[in-house]
N, CA, C and O of each residue as an XYZ file, in Angstrom:
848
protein
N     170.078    282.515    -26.523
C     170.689    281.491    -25.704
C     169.984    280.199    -26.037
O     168.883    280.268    -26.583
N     170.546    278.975    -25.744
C     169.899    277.819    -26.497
C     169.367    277.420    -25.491
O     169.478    278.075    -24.455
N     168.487    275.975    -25.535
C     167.675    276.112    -24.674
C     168.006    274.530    -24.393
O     168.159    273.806    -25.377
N     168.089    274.123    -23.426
C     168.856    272.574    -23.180
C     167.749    271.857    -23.909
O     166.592    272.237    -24.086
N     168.546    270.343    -24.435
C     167.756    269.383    -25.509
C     166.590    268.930    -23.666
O     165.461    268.607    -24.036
N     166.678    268.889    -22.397
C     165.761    268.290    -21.441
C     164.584    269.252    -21.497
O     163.481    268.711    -21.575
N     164.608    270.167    -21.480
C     163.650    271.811    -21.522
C     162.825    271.472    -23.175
O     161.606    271.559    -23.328
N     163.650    271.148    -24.104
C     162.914    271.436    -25.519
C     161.807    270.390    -25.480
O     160.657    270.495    -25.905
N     162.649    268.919    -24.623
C     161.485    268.109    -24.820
C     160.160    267.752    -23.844
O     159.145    267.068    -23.977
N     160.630    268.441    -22.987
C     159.537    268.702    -21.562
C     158.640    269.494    -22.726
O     157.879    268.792    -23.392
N     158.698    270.922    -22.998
C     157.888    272.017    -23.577
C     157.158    270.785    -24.588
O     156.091    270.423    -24.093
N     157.425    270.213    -25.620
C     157.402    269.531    -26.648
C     155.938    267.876    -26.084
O     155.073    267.459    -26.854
N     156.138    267.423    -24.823
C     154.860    266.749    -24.374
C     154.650    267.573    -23.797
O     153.419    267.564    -23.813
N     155.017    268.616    -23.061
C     153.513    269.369    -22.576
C     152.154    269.887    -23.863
O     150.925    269.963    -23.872
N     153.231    270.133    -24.773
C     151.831    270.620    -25.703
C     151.070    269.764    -26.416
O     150.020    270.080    -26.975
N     151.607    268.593    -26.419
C     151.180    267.610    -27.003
C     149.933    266.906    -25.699
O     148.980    266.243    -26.108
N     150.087    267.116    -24.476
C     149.639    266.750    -23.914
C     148.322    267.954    -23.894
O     147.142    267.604    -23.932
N     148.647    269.031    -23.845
C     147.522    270.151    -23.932
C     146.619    270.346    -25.315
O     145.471    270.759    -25.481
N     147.692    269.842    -26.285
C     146.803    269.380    -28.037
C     145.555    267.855    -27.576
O     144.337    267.888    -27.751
N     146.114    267.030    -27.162
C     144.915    265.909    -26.409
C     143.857    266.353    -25.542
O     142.768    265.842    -25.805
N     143.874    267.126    -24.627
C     142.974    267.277    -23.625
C     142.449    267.969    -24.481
O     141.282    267.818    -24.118
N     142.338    269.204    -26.122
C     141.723    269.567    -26.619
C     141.055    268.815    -27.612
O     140.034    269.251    -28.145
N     141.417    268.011    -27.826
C     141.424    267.036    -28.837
C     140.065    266.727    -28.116
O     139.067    267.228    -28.632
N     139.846    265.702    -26.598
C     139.291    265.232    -26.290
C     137.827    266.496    -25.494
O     136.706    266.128    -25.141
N     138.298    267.715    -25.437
C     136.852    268.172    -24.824
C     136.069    268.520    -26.028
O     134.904    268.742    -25.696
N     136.320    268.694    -27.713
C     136.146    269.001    -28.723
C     135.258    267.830    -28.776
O     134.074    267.853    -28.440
N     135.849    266.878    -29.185
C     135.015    265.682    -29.186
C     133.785    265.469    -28.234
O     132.658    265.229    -28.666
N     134.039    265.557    -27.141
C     132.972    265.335    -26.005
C     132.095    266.411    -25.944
O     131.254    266.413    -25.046
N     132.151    267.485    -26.878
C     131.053    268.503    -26.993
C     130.431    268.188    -28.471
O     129.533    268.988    -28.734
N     130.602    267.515    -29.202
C     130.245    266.678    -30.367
C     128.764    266.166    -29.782
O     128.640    265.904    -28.586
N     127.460    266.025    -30.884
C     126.565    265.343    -30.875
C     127.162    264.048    -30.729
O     128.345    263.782    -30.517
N     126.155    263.256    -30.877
C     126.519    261.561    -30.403
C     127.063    260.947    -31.832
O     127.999    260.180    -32.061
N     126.081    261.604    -32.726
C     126.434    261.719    -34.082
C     128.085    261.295    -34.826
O     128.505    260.303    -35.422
N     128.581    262.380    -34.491
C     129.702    262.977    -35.097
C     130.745    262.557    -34.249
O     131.934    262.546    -34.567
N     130.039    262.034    -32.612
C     132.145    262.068    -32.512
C     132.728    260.499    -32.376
O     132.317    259.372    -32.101
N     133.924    261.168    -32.742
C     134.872    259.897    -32.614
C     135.186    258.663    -31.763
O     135.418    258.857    -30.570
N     135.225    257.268    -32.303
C     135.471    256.750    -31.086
C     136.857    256.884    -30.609
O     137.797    257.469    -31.146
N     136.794    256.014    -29.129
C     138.115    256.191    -28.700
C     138.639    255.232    -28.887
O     138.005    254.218    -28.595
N     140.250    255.042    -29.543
C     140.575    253.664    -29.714
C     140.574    252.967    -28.835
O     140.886    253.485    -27.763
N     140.301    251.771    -28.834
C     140.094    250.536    -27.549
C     138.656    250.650    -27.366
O     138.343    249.687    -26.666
N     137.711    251.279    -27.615
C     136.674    251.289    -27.145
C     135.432    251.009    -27.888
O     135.004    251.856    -28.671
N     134.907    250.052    -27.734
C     133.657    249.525    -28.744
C     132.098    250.467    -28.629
O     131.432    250.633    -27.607
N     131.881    250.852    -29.653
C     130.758    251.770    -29.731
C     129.519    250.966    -29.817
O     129.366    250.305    -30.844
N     128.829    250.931    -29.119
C     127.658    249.873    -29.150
C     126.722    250.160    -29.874
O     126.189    251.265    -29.776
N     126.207    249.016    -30.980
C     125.743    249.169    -32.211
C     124.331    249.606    -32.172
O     124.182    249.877    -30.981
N     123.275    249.821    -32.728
C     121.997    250.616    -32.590
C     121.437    249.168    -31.922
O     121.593    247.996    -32.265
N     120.675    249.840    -30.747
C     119.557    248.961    -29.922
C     118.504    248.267    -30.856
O     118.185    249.222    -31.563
N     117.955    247.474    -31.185
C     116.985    246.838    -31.604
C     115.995    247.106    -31.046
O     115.888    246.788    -29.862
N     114.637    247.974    -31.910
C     113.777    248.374    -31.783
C     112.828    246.966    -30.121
O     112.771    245.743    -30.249
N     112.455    247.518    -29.248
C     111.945    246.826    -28.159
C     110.632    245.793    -29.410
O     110.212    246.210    -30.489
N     110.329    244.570    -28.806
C     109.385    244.287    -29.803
C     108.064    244.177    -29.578
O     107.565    244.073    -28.458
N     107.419    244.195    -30.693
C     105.749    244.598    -30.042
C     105.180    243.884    -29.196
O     105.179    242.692    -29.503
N     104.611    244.177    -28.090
C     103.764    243.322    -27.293
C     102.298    243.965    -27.872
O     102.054    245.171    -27.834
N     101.461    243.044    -28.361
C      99.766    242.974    -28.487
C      99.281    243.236    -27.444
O      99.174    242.486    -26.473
N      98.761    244.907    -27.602
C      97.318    245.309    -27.046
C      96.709    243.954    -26.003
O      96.667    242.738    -26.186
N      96.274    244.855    -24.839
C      95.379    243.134    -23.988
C      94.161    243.438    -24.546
O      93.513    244.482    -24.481
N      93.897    242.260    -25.178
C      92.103    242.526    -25.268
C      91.454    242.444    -24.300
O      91.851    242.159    -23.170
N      89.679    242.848    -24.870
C      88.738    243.241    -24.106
C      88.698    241.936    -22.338
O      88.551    240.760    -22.672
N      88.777    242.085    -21.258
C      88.642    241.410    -20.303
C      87.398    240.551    -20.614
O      86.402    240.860    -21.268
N      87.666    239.523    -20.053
C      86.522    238.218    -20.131
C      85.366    238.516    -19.348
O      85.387    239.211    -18.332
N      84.071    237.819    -19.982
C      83.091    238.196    -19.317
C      83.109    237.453    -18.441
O      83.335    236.288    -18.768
N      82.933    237.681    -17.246
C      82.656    236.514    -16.113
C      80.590    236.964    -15.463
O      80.069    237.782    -14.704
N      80.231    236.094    -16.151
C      79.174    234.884    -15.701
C      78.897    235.220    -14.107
O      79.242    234.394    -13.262
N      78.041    236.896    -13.588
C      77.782    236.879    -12.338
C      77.010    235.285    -12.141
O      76.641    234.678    -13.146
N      76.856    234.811    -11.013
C      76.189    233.934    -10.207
C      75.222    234.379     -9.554
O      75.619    234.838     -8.483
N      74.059    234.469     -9.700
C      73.146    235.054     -8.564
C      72.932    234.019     -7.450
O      72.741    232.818     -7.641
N      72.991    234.666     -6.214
C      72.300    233.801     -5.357
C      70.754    233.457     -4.937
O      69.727    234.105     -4.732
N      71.115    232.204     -4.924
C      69.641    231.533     -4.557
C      68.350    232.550     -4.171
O      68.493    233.005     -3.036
N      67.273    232.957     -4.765
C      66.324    233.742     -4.273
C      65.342    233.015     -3.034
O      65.582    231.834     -2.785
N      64.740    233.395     -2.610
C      63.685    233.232     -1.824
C      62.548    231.655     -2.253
O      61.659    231.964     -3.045
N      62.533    230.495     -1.921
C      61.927    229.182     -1.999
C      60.957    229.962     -2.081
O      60.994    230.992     -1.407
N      59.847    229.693     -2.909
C      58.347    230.085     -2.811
C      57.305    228.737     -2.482
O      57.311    227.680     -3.113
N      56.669    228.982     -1.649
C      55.558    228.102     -1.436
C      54.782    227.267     -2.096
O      53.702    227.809     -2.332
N      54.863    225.946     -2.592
C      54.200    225.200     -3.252
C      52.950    225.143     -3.044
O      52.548    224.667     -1.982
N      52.085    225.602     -3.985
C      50.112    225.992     -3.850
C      49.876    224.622     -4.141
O      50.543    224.016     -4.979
N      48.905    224.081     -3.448
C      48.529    222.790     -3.108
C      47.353    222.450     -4.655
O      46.633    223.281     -5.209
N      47.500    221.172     -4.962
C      46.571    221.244     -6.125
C      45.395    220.887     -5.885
O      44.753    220.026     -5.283
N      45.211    222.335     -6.912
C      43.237    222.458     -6.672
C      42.789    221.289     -7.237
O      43.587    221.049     -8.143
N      41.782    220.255     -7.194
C      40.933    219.256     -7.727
C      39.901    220.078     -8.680
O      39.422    221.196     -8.495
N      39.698    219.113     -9.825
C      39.238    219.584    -10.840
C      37.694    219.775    -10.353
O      37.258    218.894     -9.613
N      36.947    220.707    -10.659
C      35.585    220.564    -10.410
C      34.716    219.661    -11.035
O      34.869    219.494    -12.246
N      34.096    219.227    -10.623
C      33.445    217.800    -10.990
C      32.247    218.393    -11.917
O      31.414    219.061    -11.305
N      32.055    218.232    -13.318
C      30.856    218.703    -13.480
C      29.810    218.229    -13.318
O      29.938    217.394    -12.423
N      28.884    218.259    -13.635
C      26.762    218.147    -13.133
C      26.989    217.222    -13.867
O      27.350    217.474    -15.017
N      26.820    215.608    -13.347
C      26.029    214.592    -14.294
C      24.878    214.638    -14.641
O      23.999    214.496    -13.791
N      24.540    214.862    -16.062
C      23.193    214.191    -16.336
C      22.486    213.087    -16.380
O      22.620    212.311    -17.326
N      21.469    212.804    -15.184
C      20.614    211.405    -14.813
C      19.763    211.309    -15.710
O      18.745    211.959    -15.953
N      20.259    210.425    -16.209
C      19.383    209.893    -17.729
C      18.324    208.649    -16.778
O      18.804    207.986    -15.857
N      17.232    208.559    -17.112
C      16.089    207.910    -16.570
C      16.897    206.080    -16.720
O      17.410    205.540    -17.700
N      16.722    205.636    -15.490
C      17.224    204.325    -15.308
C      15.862    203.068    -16.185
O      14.657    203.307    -16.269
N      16.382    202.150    -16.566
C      15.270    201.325    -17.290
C      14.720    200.962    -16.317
O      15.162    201.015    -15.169
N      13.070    200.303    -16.886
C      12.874    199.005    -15.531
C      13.517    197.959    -15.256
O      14.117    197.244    -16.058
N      13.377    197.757    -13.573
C      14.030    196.632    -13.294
C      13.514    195.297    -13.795
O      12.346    194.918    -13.880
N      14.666    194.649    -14.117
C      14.185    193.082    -14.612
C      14.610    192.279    -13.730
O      15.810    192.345    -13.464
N      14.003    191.567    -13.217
C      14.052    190.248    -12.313
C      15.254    189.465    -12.460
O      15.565    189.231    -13.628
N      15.960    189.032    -11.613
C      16.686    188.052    -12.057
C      16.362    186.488    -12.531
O      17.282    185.675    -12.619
N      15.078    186.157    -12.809
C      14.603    185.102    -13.221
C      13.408    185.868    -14.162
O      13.191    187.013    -13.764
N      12.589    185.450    -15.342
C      11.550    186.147    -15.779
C      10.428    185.575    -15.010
O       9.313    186.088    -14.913
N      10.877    184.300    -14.388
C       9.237    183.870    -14.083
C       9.770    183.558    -12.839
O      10.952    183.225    -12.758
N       8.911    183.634    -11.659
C       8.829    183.748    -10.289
C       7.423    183.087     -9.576
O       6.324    183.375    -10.049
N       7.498    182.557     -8.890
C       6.403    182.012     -7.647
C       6.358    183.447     -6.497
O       7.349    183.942     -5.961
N       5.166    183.823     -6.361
C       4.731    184.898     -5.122
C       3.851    184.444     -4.293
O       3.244    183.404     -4.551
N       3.657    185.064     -3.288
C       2.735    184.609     -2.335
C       1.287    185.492     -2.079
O       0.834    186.447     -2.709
N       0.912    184.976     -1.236
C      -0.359    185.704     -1.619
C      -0.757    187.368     -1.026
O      -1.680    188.133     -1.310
N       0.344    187.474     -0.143
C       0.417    188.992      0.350
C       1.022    189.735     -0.860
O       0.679    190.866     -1.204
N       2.284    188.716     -1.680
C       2.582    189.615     -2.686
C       1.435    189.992     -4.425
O       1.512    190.823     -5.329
N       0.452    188.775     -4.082
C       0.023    189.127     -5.180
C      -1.417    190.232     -4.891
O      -1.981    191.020     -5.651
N      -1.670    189.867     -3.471
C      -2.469    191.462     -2.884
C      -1.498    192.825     -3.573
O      -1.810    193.717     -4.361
N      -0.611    192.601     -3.086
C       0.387    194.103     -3.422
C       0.090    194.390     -5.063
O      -0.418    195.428     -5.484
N       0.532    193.206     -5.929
C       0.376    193.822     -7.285
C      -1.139    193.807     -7.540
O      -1.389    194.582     -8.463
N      -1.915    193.386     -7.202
C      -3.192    193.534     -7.180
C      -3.413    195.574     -6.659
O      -3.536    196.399     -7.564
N      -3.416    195.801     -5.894
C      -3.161    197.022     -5.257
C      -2.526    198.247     -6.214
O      -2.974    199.387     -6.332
N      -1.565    197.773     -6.739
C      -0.519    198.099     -7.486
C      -0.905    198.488     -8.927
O      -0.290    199.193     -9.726
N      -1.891    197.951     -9.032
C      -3.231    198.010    -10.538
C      -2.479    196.754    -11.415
O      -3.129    196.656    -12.456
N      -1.532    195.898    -11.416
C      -0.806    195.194    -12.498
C      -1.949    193.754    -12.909
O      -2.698    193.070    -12.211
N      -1.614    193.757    -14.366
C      -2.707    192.774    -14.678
C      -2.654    191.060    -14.281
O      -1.754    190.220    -14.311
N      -3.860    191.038    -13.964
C      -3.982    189.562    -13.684
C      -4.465    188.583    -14.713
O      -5.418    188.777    -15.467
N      -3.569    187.309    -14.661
C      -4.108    186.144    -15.971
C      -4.776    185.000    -14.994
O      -4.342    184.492    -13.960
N      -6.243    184.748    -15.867
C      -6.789    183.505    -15.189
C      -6.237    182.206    -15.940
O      -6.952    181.994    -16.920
N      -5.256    181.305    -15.825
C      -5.192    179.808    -16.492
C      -5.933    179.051    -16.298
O      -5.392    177.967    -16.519
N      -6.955    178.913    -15.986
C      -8.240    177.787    -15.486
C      -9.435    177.923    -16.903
O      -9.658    178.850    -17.682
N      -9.772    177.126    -16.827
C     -10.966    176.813    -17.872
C     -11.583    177.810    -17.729
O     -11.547    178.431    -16.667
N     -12.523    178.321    -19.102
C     -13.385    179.176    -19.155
C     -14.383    179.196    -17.924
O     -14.675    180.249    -17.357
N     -14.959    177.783    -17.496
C     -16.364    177.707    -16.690
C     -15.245    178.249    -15.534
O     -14.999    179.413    -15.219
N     -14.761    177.214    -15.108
C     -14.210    177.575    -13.689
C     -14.159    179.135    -13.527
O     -14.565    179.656    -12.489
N     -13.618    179.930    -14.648
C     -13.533    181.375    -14.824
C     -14.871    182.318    -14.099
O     -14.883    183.315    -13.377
N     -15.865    181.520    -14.646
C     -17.076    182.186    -15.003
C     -17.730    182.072    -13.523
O     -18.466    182.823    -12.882
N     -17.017    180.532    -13.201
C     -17.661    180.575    -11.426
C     -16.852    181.231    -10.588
O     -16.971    180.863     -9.419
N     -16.196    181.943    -10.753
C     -15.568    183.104    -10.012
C     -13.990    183.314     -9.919
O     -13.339    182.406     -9.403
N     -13.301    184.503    -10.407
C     -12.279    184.776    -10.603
C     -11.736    185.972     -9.773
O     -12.401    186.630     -8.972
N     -10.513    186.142    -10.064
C      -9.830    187.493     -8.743
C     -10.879    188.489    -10.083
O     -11.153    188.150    -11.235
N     -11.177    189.516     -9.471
C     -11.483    190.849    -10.025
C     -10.683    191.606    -10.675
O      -9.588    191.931    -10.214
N     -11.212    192.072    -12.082
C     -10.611    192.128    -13.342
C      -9.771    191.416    -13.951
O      -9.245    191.827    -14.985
N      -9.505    190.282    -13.452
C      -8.423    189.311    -14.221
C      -8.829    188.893    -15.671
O     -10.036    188.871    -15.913
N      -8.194    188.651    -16.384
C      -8.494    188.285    -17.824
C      -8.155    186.906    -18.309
O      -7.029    186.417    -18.393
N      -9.326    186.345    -18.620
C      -9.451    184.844    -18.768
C      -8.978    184.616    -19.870
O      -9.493    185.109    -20.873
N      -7.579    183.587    -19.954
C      -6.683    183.276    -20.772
C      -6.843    181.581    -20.267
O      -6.034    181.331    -19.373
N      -7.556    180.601    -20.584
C      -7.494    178.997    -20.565
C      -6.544    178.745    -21.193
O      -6.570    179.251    -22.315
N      -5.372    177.960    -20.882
C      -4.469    177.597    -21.421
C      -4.536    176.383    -22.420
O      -3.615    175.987    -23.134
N      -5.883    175.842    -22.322
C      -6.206    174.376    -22.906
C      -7.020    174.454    -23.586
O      -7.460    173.377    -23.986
N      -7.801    175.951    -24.198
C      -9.138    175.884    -24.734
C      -8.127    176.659    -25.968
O      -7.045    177.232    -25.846
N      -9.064    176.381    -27.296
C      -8.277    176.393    -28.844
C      -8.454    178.074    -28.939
O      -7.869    178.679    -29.838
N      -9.183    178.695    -28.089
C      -9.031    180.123    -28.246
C      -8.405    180.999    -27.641
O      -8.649    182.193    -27.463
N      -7.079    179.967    -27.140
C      -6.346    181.291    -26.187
C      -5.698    182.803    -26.827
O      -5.591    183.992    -26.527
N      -5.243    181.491    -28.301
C      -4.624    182.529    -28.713
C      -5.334    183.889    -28.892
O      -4.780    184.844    -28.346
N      -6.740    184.177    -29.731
C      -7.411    185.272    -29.423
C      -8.034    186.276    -28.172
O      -8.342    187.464    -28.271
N      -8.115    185.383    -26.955
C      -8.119    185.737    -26.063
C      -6.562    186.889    -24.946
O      -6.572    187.671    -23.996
N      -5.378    186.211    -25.983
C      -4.386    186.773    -25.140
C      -4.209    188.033    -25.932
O      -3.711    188.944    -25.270
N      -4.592    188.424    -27.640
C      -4.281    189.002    -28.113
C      -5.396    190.263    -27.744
O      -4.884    191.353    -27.489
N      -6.886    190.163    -27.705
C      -7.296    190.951    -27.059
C      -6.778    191.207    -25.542
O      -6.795    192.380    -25.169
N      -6.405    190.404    -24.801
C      -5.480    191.271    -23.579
C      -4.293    191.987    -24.255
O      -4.241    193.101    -23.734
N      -3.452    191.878    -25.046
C      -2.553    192.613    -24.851
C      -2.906    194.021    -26.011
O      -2.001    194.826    -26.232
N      -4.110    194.168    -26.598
C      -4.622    195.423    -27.127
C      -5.134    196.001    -26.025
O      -4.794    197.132    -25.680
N      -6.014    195.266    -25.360
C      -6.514    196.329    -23.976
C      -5.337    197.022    -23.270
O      -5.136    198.236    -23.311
N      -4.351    195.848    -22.421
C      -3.500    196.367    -21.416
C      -2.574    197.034    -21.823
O      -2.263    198.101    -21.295
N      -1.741    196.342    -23.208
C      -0.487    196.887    -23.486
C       0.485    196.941    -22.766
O       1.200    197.869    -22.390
N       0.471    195.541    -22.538
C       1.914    195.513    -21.334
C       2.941    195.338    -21.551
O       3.235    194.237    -22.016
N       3.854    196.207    -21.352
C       5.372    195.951    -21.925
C       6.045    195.242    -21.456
O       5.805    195.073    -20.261
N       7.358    194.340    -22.095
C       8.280    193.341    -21.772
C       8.653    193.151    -20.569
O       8.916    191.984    -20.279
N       8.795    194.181    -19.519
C       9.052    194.355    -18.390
C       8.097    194.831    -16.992
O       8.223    195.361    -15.888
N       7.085    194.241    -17.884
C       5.468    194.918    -16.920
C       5.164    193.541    -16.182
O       4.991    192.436    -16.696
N       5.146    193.907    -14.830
C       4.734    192.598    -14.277
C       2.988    192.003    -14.905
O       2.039    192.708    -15.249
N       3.077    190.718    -14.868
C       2.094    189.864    -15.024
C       1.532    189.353    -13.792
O       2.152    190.022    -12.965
N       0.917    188.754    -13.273
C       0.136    187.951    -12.187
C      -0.286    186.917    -12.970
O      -1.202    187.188    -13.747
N       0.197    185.657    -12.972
C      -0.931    184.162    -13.709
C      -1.224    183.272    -12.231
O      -0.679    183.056    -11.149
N      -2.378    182.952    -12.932
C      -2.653    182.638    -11.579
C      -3.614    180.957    -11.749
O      -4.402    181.041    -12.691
N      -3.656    179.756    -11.139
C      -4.692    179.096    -11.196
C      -5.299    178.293    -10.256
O      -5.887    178.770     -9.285
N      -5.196    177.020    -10.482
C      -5.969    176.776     -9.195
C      -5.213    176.368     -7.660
O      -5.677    175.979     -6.587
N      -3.680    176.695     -8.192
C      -3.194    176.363     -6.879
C      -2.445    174.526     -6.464
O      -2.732    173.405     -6.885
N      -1.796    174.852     -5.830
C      -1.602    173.139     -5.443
C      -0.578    172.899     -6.784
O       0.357    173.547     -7.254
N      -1.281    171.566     -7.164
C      -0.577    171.007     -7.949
C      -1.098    171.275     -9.422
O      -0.993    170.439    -10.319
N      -1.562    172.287     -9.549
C      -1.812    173.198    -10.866
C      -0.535    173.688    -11.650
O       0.387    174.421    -11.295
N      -0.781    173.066    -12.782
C       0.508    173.430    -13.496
C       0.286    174.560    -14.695
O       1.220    174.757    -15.474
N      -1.286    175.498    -14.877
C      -1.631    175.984    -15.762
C      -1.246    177.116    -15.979
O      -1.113    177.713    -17.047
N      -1.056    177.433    -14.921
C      -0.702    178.554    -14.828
C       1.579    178.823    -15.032
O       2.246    179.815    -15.322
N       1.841    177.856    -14.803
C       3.651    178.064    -15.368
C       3.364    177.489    -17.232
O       4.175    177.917    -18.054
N       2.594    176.864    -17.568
C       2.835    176.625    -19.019
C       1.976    177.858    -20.038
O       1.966    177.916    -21.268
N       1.155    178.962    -18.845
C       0.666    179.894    -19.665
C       2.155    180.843    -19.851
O       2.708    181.179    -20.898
N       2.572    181.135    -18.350
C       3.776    181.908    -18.074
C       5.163    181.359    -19.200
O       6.184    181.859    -19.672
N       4.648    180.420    -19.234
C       6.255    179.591    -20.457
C       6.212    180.408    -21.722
O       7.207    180.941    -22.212
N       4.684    180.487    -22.344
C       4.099    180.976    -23.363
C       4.275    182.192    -23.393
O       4.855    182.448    -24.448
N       4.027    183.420    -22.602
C       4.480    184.284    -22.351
C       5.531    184.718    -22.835
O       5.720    185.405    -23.839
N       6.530    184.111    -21.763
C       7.640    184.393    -22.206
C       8.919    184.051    -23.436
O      10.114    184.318    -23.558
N       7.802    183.256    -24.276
C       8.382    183.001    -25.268
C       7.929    184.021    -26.162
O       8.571    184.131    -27.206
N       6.714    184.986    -25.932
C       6.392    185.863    -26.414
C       7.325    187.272    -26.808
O       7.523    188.047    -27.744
N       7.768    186.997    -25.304
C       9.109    188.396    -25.057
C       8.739    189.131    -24.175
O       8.854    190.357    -24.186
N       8.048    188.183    -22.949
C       7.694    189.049    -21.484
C       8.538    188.537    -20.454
O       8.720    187.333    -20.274
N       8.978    189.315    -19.878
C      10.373    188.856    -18.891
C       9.884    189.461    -17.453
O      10.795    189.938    -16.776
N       8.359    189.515    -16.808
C       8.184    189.933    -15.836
C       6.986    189.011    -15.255
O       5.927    189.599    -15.037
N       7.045    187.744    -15.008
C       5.558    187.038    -14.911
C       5.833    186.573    -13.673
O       6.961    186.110    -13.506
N       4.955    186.585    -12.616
C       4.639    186.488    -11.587
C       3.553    185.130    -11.702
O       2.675    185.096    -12.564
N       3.757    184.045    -10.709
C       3.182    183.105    -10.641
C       2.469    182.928     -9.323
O       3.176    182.569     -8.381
N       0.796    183.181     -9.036
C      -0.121    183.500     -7.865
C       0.415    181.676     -7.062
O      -0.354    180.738     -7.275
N       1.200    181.523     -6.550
C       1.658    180.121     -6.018
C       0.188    179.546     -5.442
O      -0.216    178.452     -5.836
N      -0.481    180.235     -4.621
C      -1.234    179.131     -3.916
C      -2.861    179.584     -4.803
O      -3.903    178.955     -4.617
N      -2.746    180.685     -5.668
C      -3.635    180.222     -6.249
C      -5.694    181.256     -6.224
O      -6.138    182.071     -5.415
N      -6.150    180.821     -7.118
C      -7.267    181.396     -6.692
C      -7.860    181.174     -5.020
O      -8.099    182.068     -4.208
N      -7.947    180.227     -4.901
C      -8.636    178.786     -3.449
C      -7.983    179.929     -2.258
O      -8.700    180.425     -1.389
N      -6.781    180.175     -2.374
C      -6.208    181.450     -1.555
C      -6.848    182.578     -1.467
O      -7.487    183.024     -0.514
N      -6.624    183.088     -2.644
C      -7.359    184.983     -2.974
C      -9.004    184.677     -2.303
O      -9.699    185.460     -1.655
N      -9.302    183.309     -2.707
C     -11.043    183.673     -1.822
C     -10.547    183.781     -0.485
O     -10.638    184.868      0.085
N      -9.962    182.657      0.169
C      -9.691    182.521      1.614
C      -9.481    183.524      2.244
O     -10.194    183.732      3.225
N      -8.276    184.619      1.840
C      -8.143    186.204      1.865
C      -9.151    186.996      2.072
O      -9.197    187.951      2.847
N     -10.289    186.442      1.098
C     -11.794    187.515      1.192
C     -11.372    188.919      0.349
O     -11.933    190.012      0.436
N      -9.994    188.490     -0.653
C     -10.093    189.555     -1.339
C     -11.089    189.615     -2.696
O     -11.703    188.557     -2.842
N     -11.361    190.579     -3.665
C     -12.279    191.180     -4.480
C     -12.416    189.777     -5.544
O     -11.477    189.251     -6.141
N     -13.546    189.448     -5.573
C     -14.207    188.236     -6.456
C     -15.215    188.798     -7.452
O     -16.237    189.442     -7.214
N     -14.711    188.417     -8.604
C     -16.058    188.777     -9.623
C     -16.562    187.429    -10.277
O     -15.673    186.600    -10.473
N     -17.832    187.080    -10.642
C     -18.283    185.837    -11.683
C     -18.978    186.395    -13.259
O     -19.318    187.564    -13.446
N     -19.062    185.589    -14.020
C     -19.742    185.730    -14.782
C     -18.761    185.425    -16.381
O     -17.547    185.593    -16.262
N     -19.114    185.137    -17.336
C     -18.033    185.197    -18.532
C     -17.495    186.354    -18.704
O     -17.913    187.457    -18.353
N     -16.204    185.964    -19.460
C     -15.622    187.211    -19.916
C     -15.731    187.977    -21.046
O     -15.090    189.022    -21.149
């Protein structure tokens, strides 16, 4: 029996429709590989590898801060120890003038004191009585000069050794022009008896006579 041309073509998309749905689970059991696209449908092209991001390097050193420790006490400064001076022997004192006027208590003292005494008066006057141990030096007689030079072998008095000159006192000048002499010698310690022998008797201090 024939089969109506509406029936042949119903049968005819059904299988065509059942050939597709095989078509399509065939495919969809396909690796990604192998299957087909679907027309209309854009297959999206291979991803581009993600791109490298660089390793983080080593973290930064960070620079602890310490806090402030403990102020320590400022030690007070020791002073240097002073060392031991050595006292070296002081010179003799020198007068502030070499030649000086004294009085007669002071020429007791160097008298006392043992320091040598000069007679400026004439030999005789000498001989009629002089201070005790003084050494007769006439300033006007032609032999002083030997006379002073044996004093200064006896005494040996140094530049700074007091002297005592002494004469008659008053208005006696024999006794500063022996002392001038002196110190042109290079004696810078001469003592001038101001008032004189006429004094030292009055005193009642030590009298000797006789030449020298």
């Amino acid at each position: 029996m024939l089969s109506q041309p509406g029936t042949t073509l119903f049968r005819m998309l059904a299988l065509a429709g059942l050939a597709g749905v095989g078509a399509l689970l065939s495919n969809a059991l396909q690796p990604p590989s192998r299957r087909l696209p679907w027309s209309g449908f854009r297959q999206p092209g291979p991803t581009a590898p993600p791109a490298k991001v660089a390793p983080p390097g080593p973290p930064l050193a960070v620079e602890a801060v310490q806090p402030p420790g403990p102020t320590r006490p400022t030690s007070p400064a020791v002073p240097p120890v002073p060392r031991p001076s050595v006292k070296a022997t002081p010179p003799p004192a020198v007068p502030a003038s070499p030649i000086r006027e004294i009085s007669g208590q002071e020429a007791w003292r160097a008298f006392q004191d043992g320091h040598a005494f000069l007679d400026a008066r004439r030999s005789g006057e000498y001989a009629a009585g002089h201070v005790a141990g003084a050494w007769c030096a006439p300033v006007w007689e032609a032999d002083l000069e030997d006379r002073l030079l044996a004093f200064k072998a006896a005494r040996r008095p140094g530049p700074e050794d007091p002297i005592v000159i002494y004469c008659s006192g008053g208005d006696c000048r024999d006794s500063h022009l022996l002392a001038e002499r002196l110190l042109r010698e290079g004696y810078f310690h001469l003592l001038i008896y101001r008032d004189g022998f006429p004094d030292w008797v009055a005193q009642k201090h030590p009298v000797e006579k006789g030449q020298p």
